[in-house]
N, C-alpha and C positions, 0 to 999 in steps of 0.2 A: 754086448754091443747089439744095438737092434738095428737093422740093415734089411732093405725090402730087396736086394737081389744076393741072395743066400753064398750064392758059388763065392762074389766079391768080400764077401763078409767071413766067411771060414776062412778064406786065404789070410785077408789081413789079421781076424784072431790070432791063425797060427803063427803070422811074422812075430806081433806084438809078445804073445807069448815064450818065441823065441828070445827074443830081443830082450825082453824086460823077467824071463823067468818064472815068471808067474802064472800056474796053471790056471789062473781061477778067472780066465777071460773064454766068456761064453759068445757064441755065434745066435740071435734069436731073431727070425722073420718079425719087421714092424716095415708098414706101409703107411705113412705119415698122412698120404692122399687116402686115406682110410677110418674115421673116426672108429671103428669095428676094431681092425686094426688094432690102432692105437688103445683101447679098451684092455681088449685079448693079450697085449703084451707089459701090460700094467698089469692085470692079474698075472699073468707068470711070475713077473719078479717078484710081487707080494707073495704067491706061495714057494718059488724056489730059491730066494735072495734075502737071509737076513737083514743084509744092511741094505742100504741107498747109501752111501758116503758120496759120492759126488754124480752128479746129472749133467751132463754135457750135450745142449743141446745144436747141434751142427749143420744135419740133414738140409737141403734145400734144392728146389730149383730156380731157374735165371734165364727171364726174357724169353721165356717161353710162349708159345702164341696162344691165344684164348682156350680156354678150356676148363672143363667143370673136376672136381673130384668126386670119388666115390658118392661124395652128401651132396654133392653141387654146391661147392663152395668155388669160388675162382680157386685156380691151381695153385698158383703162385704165393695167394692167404692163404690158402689151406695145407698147404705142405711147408711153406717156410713159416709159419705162424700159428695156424690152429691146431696145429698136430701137436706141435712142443708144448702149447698152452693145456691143453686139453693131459697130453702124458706127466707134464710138472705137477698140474694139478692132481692128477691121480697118485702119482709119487709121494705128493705133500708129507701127509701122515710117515710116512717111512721114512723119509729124508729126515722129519724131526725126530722121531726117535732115535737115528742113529748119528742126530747131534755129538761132537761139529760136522756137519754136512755141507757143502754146496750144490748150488746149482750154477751152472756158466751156459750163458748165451752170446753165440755166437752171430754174428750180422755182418755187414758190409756198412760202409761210406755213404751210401746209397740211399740212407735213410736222411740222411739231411735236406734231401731233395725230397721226401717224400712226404705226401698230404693224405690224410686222414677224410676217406669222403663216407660218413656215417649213416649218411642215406640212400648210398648205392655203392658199399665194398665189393659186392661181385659184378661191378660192369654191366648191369643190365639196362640204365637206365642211359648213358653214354659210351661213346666210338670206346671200343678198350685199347689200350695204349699198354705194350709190352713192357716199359721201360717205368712207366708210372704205376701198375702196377706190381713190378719187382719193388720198386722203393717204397710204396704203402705198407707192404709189408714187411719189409725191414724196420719203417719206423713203428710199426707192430710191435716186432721183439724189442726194441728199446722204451718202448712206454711200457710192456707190460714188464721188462727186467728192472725196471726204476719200481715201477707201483710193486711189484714183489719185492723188492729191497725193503721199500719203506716198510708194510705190512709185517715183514719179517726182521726188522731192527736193524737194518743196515745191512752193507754189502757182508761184512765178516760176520755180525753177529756177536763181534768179541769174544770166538769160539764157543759162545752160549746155545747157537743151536742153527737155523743155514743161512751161510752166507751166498748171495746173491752178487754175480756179479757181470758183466757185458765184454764181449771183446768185437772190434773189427775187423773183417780179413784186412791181411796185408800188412797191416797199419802197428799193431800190436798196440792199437790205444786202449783204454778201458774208458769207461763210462756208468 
């Protein structure tokens, strides 16, 4: 589990571990608003985690007020969207060799309302809007969960090697 506030992150390990038995659930600092970060914890699991069997990307913020991340990316792209893209990516390789794998992306509703502005995603050129920004990039992770699907043969893969696939909060829709 990569979680940027450590204390919340051991705890929940150990519930899960509790709960489900299974030693083999590790606690590892990842800071999403960090492309470093995100880097430094893709290399971990490449040298301490044989597998990648599945990628659950979840992490985010919401309606947060203006603000840059570590690279200066708006917050809201950059942690609900360019973090998971950028760690999936790094994953890639791993994830197919330890075919059937998936990856799950997780998003909001939110994204149906949201527009795609390709020559000003960090607000610098219009008023930033909290709300439009949260759903830009939720529709983020649904265009890039679709173009990863495709790229990679469909959602399942036909357990040939990762399947791809979308969920909404709340809603348990898929996509």
């Amino acid at each position: 589990m990569g979680c940027r506030d450590m204390e919340k992150c051991e705890e929940a390990a150990k519930d899960i571990r509790g709960t489900t038995l299974n030693p083999h659930v590790y606690a590892c600092h990842l800071d999403l608003a960090s492309l470093k970060s995100v880097r430094q914890f893709a290399e971990r699991m490449k040298r301490e985690q044989q597998r990648v069997d599945v990628l659950i990307n979840n992490a985010g913020v919401m309606r947060c007020p203006a603000g840059r991340t570590e690279d200066g990316f708006d917050m809201q792209l950059g942690v609900n969207h360019l973090g998971h893209f950028l760690l999936t990516n790094l994953l890639l390789d791993q994830l197919k060799e330890s075919a059937p794998s998936r990856v799950i992306n997780l998003t909001s509703l939110a994204h149906v309302v949201g527009k795609m502005d390709f020559v000003d995603l960090n607000w610098e050129k219009r008023k930033f809007d909290t709300k439009q920004a949260y759903c830009q990039s939720k529709l983020a992770n649904v265009l890039f969960t679709r173009e990863l699907a495709k790229r990679l043969g469909g959602e399942s893969a036909g357990g040939r090697g990762v399947g791809v696939c979308g969920r909404e909060y709340g809603l348990g829709a898929r996509w």
